[in-house]
C-alpha positions as CSV (number, residue, x, y, z in Angstrom):
1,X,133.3,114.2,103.4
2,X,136.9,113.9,104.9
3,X,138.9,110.5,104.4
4,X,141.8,110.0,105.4
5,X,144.5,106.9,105.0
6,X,147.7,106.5,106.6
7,X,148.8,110.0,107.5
8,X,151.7,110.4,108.4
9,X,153.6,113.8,109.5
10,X,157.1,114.0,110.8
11,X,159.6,116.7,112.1
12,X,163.2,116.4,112.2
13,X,164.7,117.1,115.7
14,X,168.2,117.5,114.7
15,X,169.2,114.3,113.6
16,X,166.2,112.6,114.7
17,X,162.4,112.4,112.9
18,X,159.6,113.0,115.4
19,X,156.0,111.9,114.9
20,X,153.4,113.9,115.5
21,X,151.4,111.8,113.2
22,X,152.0,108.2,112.5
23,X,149.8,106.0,110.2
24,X,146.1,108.4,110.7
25,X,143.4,107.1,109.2
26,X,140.1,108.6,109.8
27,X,136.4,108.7,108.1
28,X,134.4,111.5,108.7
29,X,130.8,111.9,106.7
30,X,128.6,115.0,105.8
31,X,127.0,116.2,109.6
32,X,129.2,114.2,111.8
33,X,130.1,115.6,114.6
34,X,133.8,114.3,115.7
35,X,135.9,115.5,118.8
36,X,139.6,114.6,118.8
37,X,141.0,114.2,122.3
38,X,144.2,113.6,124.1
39,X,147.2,115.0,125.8
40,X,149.3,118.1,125.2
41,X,152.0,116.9,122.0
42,X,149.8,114.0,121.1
43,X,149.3,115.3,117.7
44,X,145.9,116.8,117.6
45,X,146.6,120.5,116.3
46,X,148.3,119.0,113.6
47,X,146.0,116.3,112.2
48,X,143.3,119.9,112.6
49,X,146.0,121.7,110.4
50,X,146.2,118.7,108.0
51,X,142.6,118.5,107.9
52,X,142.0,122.3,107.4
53,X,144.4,122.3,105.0
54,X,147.2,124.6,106.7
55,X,149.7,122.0,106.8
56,X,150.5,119.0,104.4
57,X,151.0,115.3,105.2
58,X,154.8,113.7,105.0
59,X,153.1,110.7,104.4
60,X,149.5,109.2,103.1
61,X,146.6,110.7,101.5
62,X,143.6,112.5,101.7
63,X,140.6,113.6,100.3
64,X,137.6,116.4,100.9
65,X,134.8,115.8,99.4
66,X,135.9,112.9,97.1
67,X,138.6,114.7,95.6
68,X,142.2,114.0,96.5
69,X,143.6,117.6,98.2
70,X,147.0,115.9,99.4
71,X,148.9,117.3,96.9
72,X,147.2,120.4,95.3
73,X,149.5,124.2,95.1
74,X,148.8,126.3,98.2
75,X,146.5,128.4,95.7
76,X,144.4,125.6,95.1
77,X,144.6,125.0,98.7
78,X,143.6,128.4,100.0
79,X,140.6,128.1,97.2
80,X,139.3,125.0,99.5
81,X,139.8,126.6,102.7
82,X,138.0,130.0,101.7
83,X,135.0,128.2,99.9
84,X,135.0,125.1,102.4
85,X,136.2,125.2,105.7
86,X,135.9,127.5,108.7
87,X,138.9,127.7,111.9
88,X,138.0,128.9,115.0
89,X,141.8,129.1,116.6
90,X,142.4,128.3,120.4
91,X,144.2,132.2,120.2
92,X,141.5,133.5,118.6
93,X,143.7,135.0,115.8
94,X,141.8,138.2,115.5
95,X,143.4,141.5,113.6
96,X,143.8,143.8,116.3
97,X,143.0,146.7,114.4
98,X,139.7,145.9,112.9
99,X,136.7,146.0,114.9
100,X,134.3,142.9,115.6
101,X,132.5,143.7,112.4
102,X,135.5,144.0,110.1
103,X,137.1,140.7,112.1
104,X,134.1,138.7,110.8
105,X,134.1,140.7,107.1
106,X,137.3,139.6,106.4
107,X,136.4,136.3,105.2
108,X,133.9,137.4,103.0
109,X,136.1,140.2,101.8
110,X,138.3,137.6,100.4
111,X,135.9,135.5,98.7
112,X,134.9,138.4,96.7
113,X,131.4,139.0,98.2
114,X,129.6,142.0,97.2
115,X,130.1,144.9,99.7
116,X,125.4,144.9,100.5
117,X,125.8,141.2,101.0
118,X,128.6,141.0,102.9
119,X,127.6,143.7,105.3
120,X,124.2,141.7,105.6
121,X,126.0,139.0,106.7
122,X,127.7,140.6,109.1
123,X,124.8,142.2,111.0
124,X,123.2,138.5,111.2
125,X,126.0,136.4,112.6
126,X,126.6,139.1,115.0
127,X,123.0,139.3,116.5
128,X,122.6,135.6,116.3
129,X,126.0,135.7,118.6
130,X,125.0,138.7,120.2
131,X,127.2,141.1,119.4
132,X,125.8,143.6,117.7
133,X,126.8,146.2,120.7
134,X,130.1,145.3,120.5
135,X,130.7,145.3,116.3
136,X,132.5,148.6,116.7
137,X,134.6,147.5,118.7
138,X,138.6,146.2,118.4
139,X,139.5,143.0,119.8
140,X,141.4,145.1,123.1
141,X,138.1,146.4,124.0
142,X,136.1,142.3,124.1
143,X,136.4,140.1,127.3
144,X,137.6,136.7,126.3
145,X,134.0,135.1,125.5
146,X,133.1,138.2,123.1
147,X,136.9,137.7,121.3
148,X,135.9,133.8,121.0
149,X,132.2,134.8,120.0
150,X,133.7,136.9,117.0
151,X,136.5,134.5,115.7
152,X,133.7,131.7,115.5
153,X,131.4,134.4,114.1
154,X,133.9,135.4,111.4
155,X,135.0,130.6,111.0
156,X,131.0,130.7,110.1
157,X,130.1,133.3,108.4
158,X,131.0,131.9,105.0
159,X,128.7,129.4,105.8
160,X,131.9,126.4,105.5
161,X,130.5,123.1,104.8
162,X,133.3,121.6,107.6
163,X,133.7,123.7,110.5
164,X,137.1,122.7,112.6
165,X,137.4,124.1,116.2
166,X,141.4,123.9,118.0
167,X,140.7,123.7,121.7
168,X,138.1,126.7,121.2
169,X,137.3,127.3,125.1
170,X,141.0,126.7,125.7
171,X,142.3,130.4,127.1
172,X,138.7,131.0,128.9
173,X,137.2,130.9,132.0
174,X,134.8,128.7,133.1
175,X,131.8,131.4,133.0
176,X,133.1,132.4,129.4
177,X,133.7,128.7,127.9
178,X,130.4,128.0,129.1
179,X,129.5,131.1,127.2
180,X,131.2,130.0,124.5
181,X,129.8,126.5,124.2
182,X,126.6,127.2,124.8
183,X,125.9,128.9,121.2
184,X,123.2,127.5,119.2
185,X,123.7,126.9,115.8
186,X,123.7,129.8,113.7
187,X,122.8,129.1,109.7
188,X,123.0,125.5,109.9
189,X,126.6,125.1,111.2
190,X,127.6,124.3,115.2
């Protein structure tokens, strides 16, 4: 599902060319289940960025799916992440003004799903997270586990064959990352 070989990405520092990646290579099949671990600055937001397509290699290849993405125009790219891959972001990233509901439409919005279907959707993933109490409201008026509930509601609601997860009980507390992590899997996906 993922492969990738010799990834490389670099920053330049002034004069100077940091690593935050340096020679990557990583296999990852169809229902694996893979945690990436290790200090602050080690490089693991950015290998997630390169993997979720947000950010591009300096260096080495890789391929979703069997098909070489290392190269392919940000539209191409934004196709792949829309169609394939959900992000649940360690700062949530939730638009303020919408309400839980429209946080988790949004995705569905832009792939061009049918207003019926979409709203469907919506009403599902947030019972199955139990939030339906909360749909109407904006992300000011969540505690930290329902704001964490909805961004992973909205990264699976498109029903993303890889699902990628940045430090996703990061900014909670212990009673709410427990929260968090104790979801069951909701249509098929972690």
């Amino acid at each position: 599902m993922i492969r990738l070989q010799a990834i490389e990405r670099r920053f330049a520092v002034g004069d100077e060319a940091v690593y935050a990646l340096n020679g990557v290579s990583l296999n990852v099949e169809k229902g694996e289940y893979l945690s990436i671990m290790g200090p602050s600055g080690s490089g693991k937001s950015t290998l997630l960025h390169i993997i979720g397509l947000l950010d591009r290699p300096t260096a080495g290849q890789y391929w979703l799916a069997g098909k070489d993405v290392t190269g392919l125009a940000d539209e191409e790219r934004a196709q792949i992440r829309r169609e394939k891959i959900g992000f649940v972001f360690q700062l949530f990233h939730l638009v303020p003004r919408l309400t839980a509901a429209g946080n988790v439409e949004l995705p569905l919005t832009l792939a061009g799903l049918p207003r019926e279907e979409r709203e469907e959707r919506v009403r599902e993933i947030l019972a199955a997270y139990g939030l339906s109490a909360r749909a109407r409201h904006v992300p000011s008026q969540l505690s930290g586990g329902e704001r964490q509930r909805v961004a992973i509601a909205r990264a699976t609601v498109t029903r993303p064959e890889i699902l990628l997860a940045d430090e996703p009980t990061g900014n909670l507390d212990r009673g709410s990352g427990r929260e968090v992590t104790g979801i069951d899997r909701v249509f098929g996906h972690p």
